[in-house]
N, CA, C and O atoms as CSV, one atom per row, in Angstrom:
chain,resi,resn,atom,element,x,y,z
A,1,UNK,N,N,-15.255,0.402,202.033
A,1,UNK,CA,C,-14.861,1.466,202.946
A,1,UNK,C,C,-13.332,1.503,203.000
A,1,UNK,O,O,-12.715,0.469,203.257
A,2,UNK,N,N,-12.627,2.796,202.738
A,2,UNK,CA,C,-11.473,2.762,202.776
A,2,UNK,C,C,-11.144,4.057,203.741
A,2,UNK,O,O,-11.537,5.216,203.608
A,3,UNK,N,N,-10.265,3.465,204.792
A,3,UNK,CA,C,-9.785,4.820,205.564
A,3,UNK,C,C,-10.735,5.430,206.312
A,3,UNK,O,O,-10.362,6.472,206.852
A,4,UNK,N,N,-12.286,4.957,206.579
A,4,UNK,CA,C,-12.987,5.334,207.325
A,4,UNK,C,C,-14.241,6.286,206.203
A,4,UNK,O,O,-15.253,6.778,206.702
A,5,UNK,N,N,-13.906,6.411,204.575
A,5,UNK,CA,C,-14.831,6.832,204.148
A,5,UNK,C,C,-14.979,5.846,203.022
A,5,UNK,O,O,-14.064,5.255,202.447
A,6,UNK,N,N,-16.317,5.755,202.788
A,6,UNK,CA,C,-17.203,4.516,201.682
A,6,UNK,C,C,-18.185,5.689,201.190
A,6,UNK,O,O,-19.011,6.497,201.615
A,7,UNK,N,N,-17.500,5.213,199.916
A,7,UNK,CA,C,-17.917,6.083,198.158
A,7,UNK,C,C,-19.001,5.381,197.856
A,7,UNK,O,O,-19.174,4.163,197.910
A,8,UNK,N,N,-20.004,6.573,197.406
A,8,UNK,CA,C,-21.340,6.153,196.879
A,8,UNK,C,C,-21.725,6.686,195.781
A,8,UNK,O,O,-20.962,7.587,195.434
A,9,UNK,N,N,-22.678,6.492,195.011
A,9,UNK,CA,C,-23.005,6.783,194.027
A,9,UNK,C,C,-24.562,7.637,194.622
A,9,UNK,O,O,-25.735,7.269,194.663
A,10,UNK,N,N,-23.862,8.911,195.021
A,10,UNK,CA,C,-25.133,9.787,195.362
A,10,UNK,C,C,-26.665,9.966,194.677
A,10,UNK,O,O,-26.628,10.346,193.507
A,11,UNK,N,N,-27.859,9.769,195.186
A,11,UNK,CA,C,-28.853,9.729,194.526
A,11,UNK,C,C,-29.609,11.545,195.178
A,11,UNK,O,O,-30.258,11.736,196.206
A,12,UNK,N,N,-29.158,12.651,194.039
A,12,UNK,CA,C,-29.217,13.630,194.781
A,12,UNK,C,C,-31.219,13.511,195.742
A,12,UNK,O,O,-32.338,13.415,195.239
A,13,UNK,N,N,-30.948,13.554,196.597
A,13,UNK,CA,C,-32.005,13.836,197.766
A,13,UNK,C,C,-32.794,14.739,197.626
A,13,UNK,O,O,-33.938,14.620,197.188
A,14,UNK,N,N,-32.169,15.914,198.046
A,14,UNK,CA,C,-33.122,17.304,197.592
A,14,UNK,C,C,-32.290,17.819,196.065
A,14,UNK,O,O,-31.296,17.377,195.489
A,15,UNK,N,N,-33.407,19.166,195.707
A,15,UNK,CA,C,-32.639,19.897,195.247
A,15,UNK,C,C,-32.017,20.965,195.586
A,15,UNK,O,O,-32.713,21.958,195.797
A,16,UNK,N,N,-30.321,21.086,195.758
A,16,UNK,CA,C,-30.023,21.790,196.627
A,16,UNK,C,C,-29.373,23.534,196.457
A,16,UNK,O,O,-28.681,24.289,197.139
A,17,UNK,N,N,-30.172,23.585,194.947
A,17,UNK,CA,C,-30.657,24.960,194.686
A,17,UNK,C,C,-31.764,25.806,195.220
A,17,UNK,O,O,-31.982,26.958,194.844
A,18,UNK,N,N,-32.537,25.074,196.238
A,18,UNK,CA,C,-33.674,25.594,196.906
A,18,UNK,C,C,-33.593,26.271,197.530
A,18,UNK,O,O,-32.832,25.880,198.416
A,19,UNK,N,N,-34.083,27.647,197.788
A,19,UNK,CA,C,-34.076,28.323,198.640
A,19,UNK,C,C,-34.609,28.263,200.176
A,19,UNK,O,O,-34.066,28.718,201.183
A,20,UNK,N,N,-35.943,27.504,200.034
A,20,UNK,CA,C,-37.191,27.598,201.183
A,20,UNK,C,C,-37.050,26.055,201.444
A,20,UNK,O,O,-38.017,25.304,201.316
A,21,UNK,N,N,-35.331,25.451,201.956
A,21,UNK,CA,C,-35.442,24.282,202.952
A,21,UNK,C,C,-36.110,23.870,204.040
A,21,UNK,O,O,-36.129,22.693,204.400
A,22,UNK,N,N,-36.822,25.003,204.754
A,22,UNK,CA,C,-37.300,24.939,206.127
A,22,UNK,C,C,-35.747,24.981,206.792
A,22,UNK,O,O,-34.666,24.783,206.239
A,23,UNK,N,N,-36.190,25.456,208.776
A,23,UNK,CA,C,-35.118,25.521,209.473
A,23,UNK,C,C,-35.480,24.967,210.500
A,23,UNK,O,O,-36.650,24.738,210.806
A,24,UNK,N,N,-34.450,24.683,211.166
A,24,UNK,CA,C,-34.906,24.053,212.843
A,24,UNK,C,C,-33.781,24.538,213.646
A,24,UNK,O,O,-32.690,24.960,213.262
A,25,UNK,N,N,-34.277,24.393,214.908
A,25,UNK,CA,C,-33.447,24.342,215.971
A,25,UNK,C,C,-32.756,23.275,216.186
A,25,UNK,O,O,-33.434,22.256,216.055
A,26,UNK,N,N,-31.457,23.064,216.521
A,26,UNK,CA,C,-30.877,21.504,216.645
A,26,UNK,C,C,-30.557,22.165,218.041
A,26,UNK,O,O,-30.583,23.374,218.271
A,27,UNK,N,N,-30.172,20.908,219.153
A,27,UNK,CA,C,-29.855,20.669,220.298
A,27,UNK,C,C,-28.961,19.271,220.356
A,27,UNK,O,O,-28.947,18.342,219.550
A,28,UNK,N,N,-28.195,19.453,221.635
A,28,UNK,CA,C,-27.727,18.000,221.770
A,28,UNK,C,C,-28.236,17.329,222.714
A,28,UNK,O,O,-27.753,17.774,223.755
A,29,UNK,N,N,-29.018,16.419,222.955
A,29,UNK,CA,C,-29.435,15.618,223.652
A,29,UNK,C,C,-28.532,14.780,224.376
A,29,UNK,O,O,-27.526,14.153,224.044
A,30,UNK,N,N,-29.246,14.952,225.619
A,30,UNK,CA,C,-28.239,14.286,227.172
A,30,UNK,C,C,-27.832,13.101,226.899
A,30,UNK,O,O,-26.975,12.663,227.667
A,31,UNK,N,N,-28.287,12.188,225.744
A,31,UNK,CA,C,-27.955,10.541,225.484
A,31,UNK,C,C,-26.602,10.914,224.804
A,31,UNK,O,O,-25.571,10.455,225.294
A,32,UNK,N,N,-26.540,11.741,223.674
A,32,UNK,CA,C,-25.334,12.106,223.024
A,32,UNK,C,C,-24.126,12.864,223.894
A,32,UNK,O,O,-22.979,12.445,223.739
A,33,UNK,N,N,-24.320,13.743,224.615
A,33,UNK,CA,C,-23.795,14.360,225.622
A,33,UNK,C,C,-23.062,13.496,226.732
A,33,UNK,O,O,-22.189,13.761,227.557
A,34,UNK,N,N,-23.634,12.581,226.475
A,34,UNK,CA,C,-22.721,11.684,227.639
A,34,UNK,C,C,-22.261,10.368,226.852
A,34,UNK,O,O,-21.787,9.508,227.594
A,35,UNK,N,N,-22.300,10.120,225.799
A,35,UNK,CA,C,-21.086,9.607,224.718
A,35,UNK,C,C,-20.397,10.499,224.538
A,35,UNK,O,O,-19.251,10.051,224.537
A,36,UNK,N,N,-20.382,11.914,224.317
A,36,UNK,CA,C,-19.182,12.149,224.237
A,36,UNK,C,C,-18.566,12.279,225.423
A,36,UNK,O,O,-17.413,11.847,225.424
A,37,UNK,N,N,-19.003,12.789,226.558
A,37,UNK,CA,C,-18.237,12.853,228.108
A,37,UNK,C,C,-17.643,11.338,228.081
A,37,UNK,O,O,-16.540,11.226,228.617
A,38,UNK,N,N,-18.229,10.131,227.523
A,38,UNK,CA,C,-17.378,8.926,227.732
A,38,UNK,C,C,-16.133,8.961,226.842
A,38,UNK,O,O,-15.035,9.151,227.366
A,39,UNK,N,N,-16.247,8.789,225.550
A,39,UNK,CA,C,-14.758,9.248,224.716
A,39,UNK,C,C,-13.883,10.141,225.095
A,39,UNK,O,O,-12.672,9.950,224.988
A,40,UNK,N,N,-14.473,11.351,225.642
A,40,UNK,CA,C,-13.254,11.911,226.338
A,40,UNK,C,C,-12.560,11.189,227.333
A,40,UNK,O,O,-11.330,11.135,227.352
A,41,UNK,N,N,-13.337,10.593,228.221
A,41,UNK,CA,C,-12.660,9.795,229.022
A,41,UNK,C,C,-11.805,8.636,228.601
A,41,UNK,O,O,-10.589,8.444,228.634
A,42,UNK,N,N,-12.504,8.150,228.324
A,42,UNK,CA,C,-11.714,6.828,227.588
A,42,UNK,C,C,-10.748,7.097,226.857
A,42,UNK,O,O,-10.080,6.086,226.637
A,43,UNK,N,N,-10.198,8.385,226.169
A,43,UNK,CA,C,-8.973,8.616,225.440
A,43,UNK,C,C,-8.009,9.413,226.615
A,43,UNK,O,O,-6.823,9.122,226.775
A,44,UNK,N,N,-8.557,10.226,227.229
A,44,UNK,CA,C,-7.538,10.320,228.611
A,44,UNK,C,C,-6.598,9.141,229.045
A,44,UNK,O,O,-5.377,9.097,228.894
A,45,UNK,N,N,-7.716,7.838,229.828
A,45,UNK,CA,C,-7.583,6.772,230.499
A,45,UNK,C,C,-6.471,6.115,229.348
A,45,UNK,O,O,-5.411,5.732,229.843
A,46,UNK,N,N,-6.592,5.989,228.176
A,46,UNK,CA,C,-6.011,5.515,227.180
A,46,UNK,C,C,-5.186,6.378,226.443
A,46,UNK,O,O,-4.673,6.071,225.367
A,47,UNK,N,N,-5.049,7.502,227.036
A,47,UNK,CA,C,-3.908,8.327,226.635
A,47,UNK,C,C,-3.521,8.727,224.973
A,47,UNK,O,O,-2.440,8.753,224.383
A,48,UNK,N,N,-4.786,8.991,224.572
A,48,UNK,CA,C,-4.986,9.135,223.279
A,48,UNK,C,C,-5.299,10.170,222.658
A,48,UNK,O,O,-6.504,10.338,222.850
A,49,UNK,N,N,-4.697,11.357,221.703
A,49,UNK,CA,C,-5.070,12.400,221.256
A,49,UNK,C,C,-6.588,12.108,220.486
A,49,UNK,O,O,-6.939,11.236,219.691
A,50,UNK,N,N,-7.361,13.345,221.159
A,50,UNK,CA,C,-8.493,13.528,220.701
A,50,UNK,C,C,-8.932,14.745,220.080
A,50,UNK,O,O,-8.576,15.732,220.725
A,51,UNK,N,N,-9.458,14.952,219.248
A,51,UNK,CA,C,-9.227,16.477,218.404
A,51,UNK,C,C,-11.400,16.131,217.402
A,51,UNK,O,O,-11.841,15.243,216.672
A,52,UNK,N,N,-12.124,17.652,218.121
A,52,UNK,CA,C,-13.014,17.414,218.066
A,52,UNK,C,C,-13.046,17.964,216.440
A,52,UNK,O,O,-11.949,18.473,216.210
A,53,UNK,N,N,-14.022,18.038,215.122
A,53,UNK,CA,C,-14.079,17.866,214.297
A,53,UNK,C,C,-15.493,18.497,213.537
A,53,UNK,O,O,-16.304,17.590,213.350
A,54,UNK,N,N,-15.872,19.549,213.160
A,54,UNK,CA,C,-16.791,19.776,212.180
A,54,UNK,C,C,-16.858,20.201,211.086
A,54,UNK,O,O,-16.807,21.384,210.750
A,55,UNK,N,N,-17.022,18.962,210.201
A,55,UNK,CA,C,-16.935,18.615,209.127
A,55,UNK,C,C,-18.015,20.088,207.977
A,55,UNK,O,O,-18.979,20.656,208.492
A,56,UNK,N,N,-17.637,20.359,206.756
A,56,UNK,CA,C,-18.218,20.967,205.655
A,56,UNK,C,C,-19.302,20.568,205.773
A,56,UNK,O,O,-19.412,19.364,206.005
A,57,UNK,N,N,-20.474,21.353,205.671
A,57,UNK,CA,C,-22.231,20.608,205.006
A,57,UNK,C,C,-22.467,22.280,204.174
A,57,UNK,O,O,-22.131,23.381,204.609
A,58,UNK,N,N,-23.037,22.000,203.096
A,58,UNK,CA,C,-23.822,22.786,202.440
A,58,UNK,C,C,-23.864,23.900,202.941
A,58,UNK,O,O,-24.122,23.923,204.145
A,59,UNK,N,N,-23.673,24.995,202.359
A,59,UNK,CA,C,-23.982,26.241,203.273
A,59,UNK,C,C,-25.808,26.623,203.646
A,59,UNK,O,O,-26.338,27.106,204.647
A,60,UNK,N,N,-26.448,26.077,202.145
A,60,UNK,CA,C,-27.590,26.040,202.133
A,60,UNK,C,C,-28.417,25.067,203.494
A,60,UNK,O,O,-29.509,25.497,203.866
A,61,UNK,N,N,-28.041,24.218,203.949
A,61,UNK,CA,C,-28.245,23.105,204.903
A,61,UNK,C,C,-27.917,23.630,206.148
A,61,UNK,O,O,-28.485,23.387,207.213
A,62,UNK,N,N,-26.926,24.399,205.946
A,62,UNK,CA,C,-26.189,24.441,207.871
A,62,UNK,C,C,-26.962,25.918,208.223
A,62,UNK,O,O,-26.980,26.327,209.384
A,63,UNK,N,N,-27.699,26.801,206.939
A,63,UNK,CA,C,-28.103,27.708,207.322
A,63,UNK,C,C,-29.931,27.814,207.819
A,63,UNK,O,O,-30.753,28.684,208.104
A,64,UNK,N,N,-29.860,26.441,207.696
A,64,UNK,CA,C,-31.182,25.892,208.024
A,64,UNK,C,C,-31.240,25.984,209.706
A,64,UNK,O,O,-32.187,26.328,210.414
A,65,UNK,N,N,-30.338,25.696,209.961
A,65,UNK,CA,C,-30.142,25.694,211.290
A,65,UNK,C,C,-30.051,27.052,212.189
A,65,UNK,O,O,-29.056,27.759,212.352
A,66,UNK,N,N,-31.193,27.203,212.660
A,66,UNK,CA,C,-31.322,28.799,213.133
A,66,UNK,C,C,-30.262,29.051,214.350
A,66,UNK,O,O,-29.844,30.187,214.575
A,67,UNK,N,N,-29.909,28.075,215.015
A,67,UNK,CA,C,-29.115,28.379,216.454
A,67,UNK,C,C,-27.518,27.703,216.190
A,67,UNK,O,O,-26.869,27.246,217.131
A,68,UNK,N,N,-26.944,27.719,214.601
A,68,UNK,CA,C,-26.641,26.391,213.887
A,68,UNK,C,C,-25.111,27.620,215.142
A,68,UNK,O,O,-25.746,27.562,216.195
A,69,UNK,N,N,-23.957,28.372,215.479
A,69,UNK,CA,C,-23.327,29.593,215.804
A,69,UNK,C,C,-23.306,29.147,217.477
A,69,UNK,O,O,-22.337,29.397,218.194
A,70,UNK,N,N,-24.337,28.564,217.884
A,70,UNK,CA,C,-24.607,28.554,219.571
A,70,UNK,C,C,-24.678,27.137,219.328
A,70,UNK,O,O,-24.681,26.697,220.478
A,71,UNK,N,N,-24.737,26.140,218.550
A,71,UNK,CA,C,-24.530,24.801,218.551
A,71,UNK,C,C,-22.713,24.375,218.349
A,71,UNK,O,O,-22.195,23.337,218.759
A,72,UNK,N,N,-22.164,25.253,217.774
A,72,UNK,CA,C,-21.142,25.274,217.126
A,72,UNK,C,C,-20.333,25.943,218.593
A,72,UNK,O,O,-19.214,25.495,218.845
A,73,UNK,N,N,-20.786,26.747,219.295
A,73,UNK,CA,C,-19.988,27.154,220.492
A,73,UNK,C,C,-20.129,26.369,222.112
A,73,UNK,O,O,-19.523,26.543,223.170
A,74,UNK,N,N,-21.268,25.419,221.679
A,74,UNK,CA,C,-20.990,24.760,222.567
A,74,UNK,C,C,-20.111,23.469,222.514
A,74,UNK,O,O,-19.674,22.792,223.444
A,75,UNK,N,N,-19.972,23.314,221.118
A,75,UNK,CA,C,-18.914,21.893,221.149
A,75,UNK,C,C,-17.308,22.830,221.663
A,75,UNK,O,O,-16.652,22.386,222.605
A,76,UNK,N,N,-16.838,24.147,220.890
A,76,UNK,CA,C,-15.989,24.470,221.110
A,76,UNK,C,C,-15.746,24.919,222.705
A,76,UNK,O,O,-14.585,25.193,223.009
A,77,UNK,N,N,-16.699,25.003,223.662
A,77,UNK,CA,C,-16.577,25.103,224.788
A,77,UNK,C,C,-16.388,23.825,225.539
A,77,UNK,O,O,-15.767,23.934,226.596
A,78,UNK,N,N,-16.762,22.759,225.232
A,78,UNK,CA,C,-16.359,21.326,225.790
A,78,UNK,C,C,-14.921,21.084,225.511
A,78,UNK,O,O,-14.152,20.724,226.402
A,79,UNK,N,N,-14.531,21.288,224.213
A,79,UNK,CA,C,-13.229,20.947,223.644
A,79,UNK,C,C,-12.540,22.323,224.519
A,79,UNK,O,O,-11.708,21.955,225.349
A,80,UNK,N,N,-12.717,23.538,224.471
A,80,UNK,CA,C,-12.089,24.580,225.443
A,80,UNK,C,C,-11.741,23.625,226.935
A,80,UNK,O,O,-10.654,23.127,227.225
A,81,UNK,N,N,-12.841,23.569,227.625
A,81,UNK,CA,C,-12.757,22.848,228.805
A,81,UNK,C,C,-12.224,21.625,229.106
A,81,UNK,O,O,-12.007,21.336,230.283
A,82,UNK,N,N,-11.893,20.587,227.891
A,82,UNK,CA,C,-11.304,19.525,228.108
A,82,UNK,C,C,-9.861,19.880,227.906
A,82,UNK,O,O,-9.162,19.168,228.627
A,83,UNK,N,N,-9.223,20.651,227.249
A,83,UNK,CA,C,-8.085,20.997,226.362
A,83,UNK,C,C,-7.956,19.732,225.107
A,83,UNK,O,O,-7.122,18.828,225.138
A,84,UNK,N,N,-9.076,19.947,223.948
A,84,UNK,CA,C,-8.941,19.445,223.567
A,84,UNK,C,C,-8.959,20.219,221.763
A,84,UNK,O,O,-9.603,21.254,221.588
A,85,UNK,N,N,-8.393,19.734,220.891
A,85,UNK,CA,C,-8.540,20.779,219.855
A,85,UNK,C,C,-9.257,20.590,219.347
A,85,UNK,O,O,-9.874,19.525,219.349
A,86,UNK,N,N,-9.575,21.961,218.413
A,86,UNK,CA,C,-11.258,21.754,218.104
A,86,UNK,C,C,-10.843,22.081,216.381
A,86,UNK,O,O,-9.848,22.800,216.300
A,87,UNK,N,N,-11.527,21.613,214.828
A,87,UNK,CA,C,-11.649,22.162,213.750
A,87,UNK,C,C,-12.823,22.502,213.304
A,87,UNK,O,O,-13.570,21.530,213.194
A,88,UNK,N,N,-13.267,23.467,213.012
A,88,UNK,CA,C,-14.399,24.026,212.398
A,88,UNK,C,C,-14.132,24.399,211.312
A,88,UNK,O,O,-13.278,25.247,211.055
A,89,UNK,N,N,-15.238,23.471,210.051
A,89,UNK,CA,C,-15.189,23.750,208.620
A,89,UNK,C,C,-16.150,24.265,208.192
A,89,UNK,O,O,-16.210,24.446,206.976
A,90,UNK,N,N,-17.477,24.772,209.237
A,90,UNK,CA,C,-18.483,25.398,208.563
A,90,UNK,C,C,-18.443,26.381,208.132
A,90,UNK,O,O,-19.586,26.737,207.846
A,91,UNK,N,N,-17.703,27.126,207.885
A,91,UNK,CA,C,-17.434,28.116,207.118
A,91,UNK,C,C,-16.685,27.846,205.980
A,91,UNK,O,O,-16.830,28.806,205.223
A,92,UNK,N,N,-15.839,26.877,205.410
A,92,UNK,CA,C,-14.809,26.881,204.624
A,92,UNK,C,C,-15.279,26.435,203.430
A,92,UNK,O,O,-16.047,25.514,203.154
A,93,UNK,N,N,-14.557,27.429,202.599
A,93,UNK,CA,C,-15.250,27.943,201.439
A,93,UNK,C,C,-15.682,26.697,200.515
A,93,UNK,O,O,-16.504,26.907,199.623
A,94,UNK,N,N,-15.159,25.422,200.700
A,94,UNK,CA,C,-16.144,23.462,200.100
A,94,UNK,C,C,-17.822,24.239,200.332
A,94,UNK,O,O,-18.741,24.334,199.519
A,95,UNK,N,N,-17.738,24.683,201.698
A,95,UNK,CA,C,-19.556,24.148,201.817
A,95,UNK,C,C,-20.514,25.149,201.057
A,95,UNK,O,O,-21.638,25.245,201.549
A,96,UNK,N,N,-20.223,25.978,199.833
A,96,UNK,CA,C,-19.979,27.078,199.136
A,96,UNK,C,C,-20.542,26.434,197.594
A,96,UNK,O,O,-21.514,26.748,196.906
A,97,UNK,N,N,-19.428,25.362,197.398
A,97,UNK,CA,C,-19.629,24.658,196.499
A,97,UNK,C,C,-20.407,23.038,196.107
A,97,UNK,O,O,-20.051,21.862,196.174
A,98,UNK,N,N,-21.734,23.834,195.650
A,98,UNK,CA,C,-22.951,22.596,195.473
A,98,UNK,C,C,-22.648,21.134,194.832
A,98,UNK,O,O,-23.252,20.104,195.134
A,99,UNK,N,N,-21.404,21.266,193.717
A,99,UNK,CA,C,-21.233,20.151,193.091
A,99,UNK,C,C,-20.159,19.564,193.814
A,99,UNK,O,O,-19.217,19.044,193.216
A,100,UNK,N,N,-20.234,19.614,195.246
A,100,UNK,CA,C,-19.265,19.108,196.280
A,100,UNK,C,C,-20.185,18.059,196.849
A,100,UNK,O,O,-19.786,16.951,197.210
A,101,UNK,N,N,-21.470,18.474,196.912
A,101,UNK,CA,C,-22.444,17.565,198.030
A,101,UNK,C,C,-23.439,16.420,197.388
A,101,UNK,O,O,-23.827,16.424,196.220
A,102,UNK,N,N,-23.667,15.750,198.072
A,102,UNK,CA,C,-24.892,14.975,197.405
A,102,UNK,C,C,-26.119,15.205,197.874
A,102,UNK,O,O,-27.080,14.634,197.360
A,103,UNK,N,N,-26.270,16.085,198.934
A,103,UNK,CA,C,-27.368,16.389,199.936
A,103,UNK,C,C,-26.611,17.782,200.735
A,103,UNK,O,O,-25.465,18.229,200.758
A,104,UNK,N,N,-27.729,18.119,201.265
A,104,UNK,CA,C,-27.218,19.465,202.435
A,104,UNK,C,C,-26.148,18.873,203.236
A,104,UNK,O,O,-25.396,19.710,203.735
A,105,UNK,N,N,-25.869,17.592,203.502
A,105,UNK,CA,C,-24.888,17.651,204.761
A,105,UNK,C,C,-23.788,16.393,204.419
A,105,UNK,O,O,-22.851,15.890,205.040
A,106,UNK,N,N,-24.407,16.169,203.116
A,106,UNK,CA,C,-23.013,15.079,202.607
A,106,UNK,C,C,-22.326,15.106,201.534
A,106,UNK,O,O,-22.904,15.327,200.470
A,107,UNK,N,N,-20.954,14.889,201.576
A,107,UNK,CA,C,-20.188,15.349,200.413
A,107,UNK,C,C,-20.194,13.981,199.022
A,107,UNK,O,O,-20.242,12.807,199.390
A,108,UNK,N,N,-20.150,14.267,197.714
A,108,UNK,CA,C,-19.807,13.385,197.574
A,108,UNK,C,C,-18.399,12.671,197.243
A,108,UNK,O,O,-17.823,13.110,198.238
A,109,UNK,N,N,-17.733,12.152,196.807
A,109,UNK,CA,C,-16.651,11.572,196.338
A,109,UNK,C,C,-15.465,13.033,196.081
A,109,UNK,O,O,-14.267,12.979,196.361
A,110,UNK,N,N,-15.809,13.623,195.797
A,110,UNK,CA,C,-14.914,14.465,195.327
A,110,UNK,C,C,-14.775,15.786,196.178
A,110,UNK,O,O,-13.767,16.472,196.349
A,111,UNK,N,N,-15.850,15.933,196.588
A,111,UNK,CA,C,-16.234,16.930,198.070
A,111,UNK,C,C,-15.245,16.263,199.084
A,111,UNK,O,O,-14.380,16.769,199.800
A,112,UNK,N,N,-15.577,15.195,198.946
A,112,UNK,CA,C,-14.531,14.049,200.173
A,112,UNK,C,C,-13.160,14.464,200.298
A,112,UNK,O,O,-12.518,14.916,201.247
A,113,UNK,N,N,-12.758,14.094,198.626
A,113,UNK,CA,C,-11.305,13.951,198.437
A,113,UNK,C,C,-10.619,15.315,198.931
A,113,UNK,O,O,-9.505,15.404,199.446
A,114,UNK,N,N,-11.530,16.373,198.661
A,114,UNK,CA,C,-10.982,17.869,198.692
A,114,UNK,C,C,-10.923,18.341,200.162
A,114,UNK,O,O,-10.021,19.024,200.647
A,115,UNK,N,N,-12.249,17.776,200.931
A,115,UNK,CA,C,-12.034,18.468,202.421
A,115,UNK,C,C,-11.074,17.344,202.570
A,115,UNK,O,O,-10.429,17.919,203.447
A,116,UNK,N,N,-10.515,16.334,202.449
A,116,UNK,CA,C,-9.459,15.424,203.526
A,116,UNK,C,C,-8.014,15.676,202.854
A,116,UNK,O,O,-7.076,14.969,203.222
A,117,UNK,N,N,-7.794,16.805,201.741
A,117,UNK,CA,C,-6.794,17.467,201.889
A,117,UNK,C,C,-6.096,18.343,202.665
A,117,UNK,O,O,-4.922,18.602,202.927
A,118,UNK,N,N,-7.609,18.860,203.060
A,118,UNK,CA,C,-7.638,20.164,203.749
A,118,UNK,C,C,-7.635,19.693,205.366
A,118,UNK,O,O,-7.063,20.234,206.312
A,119,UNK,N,N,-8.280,18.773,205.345
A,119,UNK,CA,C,-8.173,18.394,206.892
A,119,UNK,C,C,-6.792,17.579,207.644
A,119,UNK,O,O,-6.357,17.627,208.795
A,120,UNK,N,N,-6.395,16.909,206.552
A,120,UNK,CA,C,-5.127,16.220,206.436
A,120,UNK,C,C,-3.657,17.009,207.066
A,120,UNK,O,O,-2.675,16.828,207.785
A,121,UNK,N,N,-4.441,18.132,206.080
A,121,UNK,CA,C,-3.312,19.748,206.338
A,121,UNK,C,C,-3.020,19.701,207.530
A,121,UNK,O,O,-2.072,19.107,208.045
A,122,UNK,N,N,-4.053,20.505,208.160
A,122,UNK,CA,C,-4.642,20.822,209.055
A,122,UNK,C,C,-4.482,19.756,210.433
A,122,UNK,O,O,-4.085,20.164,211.525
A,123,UNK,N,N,-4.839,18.430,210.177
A,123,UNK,CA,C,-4.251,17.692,211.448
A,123,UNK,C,C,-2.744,17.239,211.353
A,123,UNK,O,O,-2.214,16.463,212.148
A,124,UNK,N,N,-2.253,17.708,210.495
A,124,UNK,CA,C,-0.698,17.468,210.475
A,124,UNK,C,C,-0.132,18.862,210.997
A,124,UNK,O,O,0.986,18.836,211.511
A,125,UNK,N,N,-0.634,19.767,210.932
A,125,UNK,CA,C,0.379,20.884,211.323
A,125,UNK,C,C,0.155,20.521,213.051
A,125,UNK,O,O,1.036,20.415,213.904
A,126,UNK,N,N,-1.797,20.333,213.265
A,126,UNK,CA,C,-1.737,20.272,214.581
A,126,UNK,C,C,-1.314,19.212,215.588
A,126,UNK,O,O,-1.315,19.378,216.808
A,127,UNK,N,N,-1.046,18.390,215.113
A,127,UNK,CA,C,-0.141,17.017,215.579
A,127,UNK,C,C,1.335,17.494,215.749
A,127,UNK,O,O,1.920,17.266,216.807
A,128,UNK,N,N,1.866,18.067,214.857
A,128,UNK,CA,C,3.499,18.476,214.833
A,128,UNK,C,C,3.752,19.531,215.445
A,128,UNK,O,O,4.936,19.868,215.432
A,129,UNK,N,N,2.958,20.250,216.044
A,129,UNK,CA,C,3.057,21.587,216.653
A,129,UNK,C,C,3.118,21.534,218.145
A,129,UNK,O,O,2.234,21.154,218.913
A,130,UNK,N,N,4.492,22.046,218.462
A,130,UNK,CA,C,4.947,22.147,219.939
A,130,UNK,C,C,6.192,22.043,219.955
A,130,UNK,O,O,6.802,22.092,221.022
């Protein structure tokens, strides 16, 4: 593990040319919901920039997710309400590209390298900005 990401030798999972993944509803459950109400706290108390984060998955994968738009607006409404900044990559044009992933929702090695350019960017402008 280096830097918080550990390279694998992806064993592709599905095939993620499929059309008919099935879909679900995702929710956040009150156990998760109140880990994050604790990290917010605890980086307040500890005076620590916190900057909430959603990462690239498959476009094929995230579109599995029927309410995937109202899951995605409620994190940005916590981060609204905390003042905390928020990145959203589900749209960005990685999750587009299949030979990025090893599965619907994981990148592999090179998917990696490319979104943490982009995110790198991205938390450097928003760190330096003010």
């Amino acid at each position: 593990c280096y830097k918080g990401f550990q390279a694998i030798n992806p064993i592709q999972f599905k095939d993620l040319s499929a059309e008919d993944a099935g879909s679900y509803k995702a929710s956040v459950l009150k156990e998760n919901r109140d880990y994050l109400d604790s990290i917010i706290l605890l980086s307040r108390k500890n005076k620590s920039k916190l900057v909430f984060v959603v990462s690239p998955t498959y476009i094929k994968g995230s579109n599995r997710i029927v309410n995937r738009d109202e899951q995605i607006q409620v994190f940005g409404a916590i981060a609204k309400k905390n003042n905390i900044p928020f990145l959203d990559y589900t749209d960005d044009p990685i999750c587009s590209d299949e030979l990025l992933f090893a599965d619907f929702y994981h990148m592999k090695k090179e998917g990696a390298q490319k979104f943490s350019l982009v995110f790198g960017r991205d938390l450097d402008s928003l760190l330096t900005a003010k």
